[in-house]
Residue frames as a rotation matrix with the C-alpha (Angstrom) as fourth column:
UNK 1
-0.442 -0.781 0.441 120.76
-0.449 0.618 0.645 -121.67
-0.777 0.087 -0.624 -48.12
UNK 2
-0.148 0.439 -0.886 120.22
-0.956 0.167 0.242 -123.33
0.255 0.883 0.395 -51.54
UNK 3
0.415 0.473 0.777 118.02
-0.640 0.759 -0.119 -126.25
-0.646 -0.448 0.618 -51.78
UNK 4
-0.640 -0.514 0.571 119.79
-0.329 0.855 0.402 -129.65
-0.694 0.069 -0.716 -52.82
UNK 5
-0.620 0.308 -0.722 118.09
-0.538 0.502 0.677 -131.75
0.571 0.808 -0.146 -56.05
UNK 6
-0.563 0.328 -0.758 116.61
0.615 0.779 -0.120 -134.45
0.552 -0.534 -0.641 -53.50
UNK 7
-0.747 0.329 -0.577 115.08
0.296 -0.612 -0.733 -131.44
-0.595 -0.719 0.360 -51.39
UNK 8
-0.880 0.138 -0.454 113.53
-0.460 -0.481 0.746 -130.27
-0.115 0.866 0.487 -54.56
UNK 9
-0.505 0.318 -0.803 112.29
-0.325 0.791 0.518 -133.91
0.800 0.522 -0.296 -55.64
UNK 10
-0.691 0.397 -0.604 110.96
0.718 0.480 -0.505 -134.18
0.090 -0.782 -0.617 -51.91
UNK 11
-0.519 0.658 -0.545 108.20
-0.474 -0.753 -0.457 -131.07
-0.711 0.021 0.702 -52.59
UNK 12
-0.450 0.390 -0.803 106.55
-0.872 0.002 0.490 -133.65
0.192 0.921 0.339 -54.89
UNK 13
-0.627 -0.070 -0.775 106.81
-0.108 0.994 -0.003 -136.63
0.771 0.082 -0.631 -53.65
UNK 14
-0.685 0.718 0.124 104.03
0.165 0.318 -0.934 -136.33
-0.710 -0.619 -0.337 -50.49
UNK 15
-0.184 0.780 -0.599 101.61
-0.795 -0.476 -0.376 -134.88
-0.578 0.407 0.707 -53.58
UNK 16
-0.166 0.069 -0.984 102.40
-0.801 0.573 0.176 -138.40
0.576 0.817 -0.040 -55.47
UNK 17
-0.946 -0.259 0.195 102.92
-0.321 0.665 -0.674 -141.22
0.045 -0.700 -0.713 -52.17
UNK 18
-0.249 0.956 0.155 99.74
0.576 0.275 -0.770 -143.79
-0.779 -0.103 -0.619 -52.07
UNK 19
-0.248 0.810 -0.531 98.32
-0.601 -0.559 -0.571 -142.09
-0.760 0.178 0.626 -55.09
UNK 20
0.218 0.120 0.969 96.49
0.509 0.833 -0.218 -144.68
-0.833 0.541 0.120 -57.36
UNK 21
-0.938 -0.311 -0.154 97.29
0.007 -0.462 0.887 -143.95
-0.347 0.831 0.435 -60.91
UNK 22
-0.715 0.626 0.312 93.42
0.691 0.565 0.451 -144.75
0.106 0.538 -0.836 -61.76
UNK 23
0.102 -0.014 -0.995 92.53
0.435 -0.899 0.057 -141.16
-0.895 -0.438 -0.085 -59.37
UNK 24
-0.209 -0.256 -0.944 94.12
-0.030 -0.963 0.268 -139.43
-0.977 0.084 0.193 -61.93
UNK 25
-0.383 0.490 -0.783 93.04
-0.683 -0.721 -0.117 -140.84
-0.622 0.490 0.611 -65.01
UNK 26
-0.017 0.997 -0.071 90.26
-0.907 -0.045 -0.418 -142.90
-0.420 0.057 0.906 -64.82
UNK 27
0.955 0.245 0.164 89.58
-0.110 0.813 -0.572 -145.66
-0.274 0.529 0.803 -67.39
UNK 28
-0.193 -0.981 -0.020 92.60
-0.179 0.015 0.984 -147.43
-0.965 0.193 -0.178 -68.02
UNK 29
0.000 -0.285 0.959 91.65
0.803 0.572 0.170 -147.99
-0.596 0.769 0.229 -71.22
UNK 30
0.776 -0.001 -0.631 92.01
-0.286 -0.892 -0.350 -144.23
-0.563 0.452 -0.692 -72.51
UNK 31
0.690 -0.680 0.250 94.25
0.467 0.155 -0.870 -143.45
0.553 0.717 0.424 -75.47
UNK 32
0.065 -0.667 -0.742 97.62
0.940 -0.208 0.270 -142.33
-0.334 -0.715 0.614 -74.15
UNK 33
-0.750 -0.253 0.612 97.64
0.374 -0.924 0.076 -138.94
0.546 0.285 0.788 -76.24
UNK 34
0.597 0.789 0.146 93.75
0.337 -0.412 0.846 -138.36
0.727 -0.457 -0.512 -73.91
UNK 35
0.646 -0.003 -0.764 95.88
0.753 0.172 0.636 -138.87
0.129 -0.985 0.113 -70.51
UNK 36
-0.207 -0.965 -0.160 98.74
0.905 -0.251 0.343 -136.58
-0.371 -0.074 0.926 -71.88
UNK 37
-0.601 0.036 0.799 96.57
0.197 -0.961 0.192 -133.86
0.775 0.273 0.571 -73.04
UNK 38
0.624 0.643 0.444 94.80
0.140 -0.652 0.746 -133.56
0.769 -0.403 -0.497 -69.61
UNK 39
0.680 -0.439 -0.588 98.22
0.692 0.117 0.713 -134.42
-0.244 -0.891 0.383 -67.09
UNK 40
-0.036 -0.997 0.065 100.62
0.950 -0.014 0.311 -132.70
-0.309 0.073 0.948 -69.41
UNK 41
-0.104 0.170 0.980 99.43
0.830 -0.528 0.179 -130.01
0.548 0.832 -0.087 -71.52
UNK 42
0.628 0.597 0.500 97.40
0.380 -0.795 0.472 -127.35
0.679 -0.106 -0.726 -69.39
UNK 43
0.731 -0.535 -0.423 100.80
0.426 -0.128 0.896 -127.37
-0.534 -0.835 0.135 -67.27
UNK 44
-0.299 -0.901 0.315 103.24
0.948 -0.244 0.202 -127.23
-0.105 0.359 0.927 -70.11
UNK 45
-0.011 0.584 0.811 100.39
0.753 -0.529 0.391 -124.32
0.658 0.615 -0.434 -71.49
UNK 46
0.932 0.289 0.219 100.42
0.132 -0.833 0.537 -122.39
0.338 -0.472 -0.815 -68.33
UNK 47
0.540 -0.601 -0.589 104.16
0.441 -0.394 0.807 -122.25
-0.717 -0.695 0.053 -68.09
UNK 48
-0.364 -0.322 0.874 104.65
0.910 -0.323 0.260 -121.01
0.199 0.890 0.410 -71.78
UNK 49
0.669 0.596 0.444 102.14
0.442 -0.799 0.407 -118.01
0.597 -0.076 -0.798 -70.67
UNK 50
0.945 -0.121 -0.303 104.54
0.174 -0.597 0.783 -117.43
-0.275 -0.793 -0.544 -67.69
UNK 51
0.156 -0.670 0.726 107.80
0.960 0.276 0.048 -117.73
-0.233 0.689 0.686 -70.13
UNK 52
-0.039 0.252 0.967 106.10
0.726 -0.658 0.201 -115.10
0.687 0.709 -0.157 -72.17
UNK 53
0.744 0.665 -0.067 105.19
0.454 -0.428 0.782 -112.86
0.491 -0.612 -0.620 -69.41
UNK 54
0.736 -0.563 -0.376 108.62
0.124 -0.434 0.892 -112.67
-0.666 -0.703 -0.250 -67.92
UNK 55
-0.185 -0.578 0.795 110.15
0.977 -0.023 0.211 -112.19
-0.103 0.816 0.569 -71.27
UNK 56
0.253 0.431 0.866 107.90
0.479 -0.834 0.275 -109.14
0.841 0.345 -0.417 -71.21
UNK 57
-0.832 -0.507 0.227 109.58
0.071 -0.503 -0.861 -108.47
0.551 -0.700 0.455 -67.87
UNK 58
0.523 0.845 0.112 105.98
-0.398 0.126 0.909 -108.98
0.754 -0.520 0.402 -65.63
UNK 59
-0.442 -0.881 0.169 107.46
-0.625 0.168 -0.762 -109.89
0.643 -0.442 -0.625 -62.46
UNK 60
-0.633 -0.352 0.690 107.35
-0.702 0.636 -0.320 -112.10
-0.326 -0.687 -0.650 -59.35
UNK 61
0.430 0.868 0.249 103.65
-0.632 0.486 -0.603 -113.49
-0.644 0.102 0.758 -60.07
UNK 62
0.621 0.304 -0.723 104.75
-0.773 0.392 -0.499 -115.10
0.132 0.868 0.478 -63.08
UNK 63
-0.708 -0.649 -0.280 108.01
-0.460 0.724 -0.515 -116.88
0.537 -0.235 -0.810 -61.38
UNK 64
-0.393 0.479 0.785 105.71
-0.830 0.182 -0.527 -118.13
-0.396 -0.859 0.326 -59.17
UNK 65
0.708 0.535 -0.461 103.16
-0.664 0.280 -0.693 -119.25
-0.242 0.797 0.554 -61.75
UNK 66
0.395 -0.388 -0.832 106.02
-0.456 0.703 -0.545 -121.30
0.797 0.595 0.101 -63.53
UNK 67
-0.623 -0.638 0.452 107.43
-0.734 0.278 -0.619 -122.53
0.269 -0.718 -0.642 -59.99
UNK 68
0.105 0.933 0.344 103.81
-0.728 0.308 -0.613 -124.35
-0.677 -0.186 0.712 -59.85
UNK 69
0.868 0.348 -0.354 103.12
-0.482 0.420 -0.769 -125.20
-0.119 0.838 0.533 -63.25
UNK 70
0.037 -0.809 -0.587 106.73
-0.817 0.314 -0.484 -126.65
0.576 0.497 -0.649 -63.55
UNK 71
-0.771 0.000 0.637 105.56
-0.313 0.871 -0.378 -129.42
-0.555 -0.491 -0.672 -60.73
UNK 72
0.610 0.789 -0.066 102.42
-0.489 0.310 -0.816 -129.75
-0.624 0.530 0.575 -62.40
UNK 73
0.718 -0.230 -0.657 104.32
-0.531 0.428 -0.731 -131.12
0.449 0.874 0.185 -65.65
UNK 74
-0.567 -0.796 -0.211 106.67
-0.688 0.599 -0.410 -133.25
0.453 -0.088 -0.887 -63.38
UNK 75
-0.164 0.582 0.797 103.46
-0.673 0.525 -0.522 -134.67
-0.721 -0.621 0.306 -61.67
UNK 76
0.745 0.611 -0.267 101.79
-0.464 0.188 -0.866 -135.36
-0.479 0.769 0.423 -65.18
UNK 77
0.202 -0.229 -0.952 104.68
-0.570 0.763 -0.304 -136.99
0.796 0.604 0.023 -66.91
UNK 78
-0.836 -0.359 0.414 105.20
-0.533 0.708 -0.463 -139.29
-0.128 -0.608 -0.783 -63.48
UNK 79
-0.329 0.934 0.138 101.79
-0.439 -0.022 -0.898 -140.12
-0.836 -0.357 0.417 -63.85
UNK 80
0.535 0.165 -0.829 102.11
-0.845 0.129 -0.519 -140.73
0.021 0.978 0.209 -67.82
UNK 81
-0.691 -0.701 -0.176 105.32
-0.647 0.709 -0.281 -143.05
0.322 -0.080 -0.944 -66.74
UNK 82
-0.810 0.077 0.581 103.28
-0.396 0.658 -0.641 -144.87
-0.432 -0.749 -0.502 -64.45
UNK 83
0.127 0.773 -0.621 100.67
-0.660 -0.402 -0.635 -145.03
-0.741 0.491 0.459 -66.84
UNK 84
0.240 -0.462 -0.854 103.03
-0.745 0.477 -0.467 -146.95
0.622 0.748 -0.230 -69.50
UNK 85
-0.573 -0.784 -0.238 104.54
-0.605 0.601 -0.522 -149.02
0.552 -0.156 -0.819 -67.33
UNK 86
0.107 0.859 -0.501 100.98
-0.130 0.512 0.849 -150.16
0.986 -0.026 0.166 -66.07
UNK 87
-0.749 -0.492 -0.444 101.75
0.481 0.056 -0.875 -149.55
0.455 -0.869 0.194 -62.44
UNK 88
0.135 0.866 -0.482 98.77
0.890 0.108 0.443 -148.74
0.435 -0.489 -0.756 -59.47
UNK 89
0.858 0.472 -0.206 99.93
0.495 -0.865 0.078 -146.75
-0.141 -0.169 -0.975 -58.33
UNK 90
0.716 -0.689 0.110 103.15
-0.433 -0.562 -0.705 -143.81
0.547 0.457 -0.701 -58.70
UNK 91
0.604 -0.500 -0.620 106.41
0.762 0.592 0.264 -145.60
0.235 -0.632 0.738 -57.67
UNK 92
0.999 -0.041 -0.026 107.86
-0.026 -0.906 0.423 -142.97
-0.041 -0.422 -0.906 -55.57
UNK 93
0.426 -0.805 0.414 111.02
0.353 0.568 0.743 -144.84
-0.833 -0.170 0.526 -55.37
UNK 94
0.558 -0.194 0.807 111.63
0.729 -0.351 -0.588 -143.03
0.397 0.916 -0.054 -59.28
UNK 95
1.000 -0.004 0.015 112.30
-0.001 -0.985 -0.172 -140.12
0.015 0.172 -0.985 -57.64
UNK 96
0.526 -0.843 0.113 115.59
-0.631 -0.297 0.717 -141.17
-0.571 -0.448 -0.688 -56.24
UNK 97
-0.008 -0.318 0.948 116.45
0.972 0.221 0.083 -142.51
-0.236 0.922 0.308 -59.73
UNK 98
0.710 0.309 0.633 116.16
0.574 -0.775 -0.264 -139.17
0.409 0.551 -0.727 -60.59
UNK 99
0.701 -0.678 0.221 118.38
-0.693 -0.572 0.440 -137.53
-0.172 -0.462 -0.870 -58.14
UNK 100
0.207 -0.915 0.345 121.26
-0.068 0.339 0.938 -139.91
-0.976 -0.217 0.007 -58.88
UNK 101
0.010 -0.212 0.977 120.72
0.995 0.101 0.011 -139.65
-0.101 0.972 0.212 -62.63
UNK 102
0.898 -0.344 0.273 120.55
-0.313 -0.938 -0.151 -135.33
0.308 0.050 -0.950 -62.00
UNK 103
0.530 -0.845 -0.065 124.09
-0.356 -0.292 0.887 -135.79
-0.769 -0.447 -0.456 -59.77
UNK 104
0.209 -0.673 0.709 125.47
0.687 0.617 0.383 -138.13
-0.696 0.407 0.592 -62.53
UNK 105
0.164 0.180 0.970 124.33
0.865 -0.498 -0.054 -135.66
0.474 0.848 -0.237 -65.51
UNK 106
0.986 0.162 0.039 125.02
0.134 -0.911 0.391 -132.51
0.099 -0.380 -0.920 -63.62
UNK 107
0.467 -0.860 0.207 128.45
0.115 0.292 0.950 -134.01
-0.877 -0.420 0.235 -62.66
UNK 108
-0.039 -0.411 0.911 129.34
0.837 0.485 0.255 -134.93
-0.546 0.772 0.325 -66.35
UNK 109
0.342 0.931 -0.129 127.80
0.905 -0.364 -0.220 -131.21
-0.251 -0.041 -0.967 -67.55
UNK 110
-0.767 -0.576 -0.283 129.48
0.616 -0.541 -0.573 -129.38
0.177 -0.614 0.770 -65.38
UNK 111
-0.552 0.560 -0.618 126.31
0.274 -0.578 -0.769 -127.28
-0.788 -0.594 0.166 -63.67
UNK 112
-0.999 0.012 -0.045 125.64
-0.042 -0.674 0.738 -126.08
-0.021 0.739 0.673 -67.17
UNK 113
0.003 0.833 0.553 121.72
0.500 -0.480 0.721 -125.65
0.866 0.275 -0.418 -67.01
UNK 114
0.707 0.246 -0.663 121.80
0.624 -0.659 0.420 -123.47
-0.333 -0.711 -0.619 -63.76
UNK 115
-0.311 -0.808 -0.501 124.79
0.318 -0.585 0.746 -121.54
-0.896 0.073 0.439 -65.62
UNK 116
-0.878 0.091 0.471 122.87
0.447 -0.198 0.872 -121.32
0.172 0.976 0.133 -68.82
UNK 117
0.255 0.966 0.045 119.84
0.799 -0.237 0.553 -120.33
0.545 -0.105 -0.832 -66.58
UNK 118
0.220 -0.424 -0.878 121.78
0.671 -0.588 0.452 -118.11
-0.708 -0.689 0.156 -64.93
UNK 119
-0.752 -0.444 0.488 122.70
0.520 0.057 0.852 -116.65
-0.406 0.894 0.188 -68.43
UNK 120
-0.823 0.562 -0.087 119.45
-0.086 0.028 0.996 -116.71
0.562 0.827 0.025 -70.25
UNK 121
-0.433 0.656 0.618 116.57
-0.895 -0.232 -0.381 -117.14
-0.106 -0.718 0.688 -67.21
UNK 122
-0.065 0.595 0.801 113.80
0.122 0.801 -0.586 -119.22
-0.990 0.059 -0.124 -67.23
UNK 123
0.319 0.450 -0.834 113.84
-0.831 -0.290 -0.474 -119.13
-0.456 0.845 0.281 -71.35
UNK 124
-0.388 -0.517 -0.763 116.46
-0.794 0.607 -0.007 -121.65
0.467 0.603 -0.647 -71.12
UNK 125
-0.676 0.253 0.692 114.46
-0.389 0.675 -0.627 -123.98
-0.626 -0.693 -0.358 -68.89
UNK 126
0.373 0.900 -0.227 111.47
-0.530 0.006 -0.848 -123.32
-0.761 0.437 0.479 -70.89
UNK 127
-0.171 -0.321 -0.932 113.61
-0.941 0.333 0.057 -124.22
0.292 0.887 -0.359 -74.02
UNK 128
-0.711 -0.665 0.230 114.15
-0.695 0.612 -0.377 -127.66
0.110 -0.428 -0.897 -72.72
UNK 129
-0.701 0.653 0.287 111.41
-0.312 0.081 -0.947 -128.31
-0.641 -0.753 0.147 -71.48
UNK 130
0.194 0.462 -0.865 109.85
-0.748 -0.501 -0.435 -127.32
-0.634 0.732 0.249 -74.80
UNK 131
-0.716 -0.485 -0.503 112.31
-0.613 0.781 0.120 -130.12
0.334 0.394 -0.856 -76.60
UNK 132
-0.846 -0.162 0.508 111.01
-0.430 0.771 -0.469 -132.73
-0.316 -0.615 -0.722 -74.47
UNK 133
-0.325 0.925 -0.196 107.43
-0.183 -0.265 -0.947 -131.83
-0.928 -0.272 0.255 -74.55
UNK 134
0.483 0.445 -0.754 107.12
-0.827 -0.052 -0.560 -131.95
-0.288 0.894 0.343 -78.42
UNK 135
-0.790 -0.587 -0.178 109.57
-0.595 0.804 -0.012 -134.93
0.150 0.097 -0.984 -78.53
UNK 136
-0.747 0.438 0.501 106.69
-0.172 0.599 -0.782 -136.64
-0.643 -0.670 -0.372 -76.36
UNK 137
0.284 0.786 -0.549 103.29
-0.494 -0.371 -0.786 -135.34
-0.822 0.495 0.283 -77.94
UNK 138
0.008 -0.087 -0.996 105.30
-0.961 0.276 -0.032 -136.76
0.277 0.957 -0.081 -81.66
UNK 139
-0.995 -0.098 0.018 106.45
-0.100 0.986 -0.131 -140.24
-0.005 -0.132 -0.991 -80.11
UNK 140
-0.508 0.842 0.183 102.74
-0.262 0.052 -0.964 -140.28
-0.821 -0.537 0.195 -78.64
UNK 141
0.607 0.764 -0.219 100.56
-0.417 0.072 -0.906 -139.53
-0.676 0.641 0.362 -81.69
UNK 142
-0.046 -0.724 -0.689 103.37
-0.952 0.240 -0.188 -141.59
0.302 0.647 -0.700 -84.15
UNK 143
0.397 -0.205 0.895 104.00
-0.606 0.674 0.423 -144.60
-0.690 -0.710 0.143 -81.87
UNK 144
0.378 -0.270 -0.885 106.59
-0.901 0.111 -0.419 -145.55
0.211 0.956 -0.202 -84.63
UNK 145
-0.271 -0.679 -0.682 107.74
-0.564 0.686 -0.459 -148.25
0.780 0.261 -0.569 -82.70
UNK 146
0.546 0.601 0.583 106.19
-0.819 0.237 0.523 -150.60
0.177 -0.763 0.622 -80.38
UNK 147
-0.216 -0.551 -0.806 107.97
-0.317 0.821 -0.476 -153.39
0.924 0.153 -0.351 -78.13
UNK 148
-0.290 0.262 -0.921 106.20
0.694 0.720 -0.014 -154.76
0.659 -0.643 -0.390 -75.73
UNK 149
0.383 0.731 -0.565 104.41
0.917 -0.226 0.329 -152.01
0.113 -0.644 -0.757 -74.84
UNK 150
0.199 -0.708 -0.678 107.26
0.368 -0.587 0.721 -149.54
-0.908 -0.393 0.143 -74.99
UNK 151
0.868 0.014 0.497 107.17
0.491 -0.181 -0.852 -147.23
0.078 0.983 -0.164 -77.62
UNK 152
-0.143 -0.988 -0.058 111.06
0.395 -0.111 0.912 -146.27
-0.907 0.108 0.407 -78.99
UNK 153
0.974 0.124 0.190 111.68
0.227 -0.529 -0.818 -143.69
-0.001 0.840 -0.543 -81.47
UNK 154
0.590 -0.618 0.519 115.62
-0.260 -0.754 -0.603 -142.47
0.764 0.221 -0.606 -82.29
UNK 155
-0.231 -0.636 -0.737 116.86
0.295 0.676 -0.676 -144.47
0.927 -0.373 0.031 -79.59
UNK 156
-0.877 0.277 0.393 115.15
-0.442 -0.143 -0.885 -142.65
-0.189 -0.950 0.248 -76.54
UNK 157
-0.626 0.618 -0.476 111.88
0.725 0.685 -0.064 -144.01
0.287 -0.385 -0.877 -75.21
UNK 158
-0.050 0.946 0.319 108.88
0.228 -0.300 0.926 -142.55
0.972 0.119 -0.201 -74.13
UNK 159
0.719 0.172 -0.674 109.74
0.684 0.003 0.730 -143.48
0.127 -0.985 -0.116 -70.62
UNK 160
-0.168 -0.986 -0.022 113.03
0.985 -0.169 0.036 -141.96
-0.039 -0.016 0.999 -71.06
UNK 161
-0.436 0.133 0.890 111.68
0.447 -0.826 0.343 -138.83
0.781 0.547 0.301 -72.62
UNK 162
0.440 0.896 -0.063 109.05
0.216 -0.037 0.976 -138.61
0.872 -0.443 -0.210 -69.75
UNK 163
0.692 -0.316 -0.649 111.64
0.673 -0.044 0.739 -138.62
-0.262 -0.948 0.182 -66.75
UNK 164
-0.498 -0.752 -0.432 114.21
0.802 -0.589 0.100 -136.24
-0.330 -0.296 0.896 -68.19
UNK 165
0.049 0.616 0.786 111.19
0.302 -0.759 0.576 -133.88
0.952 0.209 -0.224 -68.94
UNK 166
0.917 -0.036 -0.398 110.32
0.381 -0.229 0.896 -134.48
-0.123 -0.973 -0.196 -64.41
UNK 167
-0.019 -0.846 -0.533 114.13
0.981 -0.119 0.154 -133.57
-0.194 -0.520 0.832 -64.03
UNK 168
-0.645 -0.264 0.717 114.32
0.477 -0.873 0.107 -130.61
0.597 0.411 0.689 -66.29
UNK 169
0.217 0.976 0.027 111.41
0.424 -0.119 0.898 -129.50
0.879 -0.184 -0.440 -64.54
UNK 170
0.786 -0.084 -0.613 112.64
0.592 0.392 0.705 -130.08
0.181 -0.916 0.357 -61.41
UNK 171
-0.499 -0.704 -0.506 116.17
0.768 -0.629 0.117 -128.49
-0.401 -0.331 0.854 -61.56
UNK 172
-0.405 0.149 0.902 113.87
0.171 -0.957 0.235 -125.31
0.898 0.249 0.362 -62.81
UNK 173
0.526 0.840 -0.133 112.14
0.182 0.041 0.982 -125.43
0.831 -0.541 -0.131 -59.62
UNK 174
0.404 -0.683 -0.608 115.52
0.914 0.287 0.285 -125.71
-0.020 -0.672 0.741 -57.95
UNK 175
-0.519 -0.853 -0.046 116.61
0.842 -0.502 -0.200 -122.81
0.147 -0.143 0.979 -59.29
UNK 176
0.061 0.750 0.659 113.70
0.064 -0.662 0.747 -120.62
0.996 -0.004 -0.088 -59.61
UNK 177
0.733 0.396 -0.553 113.60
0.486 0.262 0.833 -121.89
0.475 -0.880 0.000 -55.61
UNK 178
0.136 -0.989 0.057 117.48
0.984 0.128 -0.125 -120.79
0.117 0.073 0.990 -54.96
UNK 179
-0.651 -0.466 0.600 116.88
0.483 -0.863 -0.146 -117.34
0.586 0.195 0.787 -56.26
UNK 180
-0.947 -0.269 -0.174 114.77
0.320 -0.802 -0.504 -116.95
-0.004 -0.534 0.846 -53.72
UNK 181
-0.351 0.935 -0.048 111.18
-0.635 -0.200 0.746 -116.98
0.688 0.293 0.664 -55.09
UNK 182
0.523 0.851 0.051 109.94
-0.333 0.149 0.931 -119.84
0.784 -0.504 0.361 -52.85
């Protein structure tokens, strides 16, 4: 039976509950582009490898591999959120913002990234993903706008960017999970 969004978003959420944000990276006074190249990168980096790999048609290992690495980069930008928003530790309570902002956007959609992943595989996840990711990394090393702490580029946010990276993430995990891999 296929696993629900919230079912998904609950395979994360005992790996985040009670965790301090200071655990994961250290001195709060780092630069944010330090905390985002050690939570965000070596995840985004090891699911481009598994991208590539199953473009080349390498099989199960590599769904795996990106079924991982695609929590990894929903851990790391919760962690970056909580980070910005100067919080102790990860409010779990995000997640289910998330699941009611996937049903809302999924609703409005119509399904259309499990039909476009259904389509196109995990290239169109990756694609997405990919958006976000370099969306972030520019806002980051730019900070073109600052307001109270909140940095705003183009009308999305940093935080903004950061949670519909965890979703995308997530509904790849959902579907990657669906077809059967975990």
């Amino acid at each position: 039976m296929n696993k629900t969004f919230p079912e998904i978003l609950d395979i994360i959420r005992p790996r985040i509950t009670g965790v301090p944000v200071s655990s994961c990276i250290g001195d709060r006074k780092r630069s944010l582009a330090s905390v985002f190249e050690e939570q965000v990168t070596p995840c985004f980096i090891a699911l481009r490898c598994s991208v590539i790999n199953l473009k080349s048609k390498t099989a199960l290992l590599d769904k795996n591999m990106a079924y991982y690495t695609l929590q990894g980069i929903a851990i790391g930008c919760l962690v970056l959120y909580a980070y910005l928003k100067k919080q102790e530790y990860i409010d779990v309570s995000i997640l289910d913002s998330l699941a009611n902002t996937y049903a809302q956007k999924n609703a409005d959609y119509g399904d259309a990234f499990t039909k476009v992943y259904n389509e196109m595989g995990i290239v169109s996840a990756y694609t997405r993903i990919a958006d976000k990711y370099y969306r972030i990394e520019n806002l980051i090393g730019t900070m073109s706008v600052v307001i109270q702490g909140l940095t705003c580029a183009n009308y999305e946010s940093l935080e903004d960017s950061l949670l519909d990276t965890v979703n995308y993430a997530m509904m790849s995990v959902m579907v990657i999970s669906n077809e059967g891999i975990k």
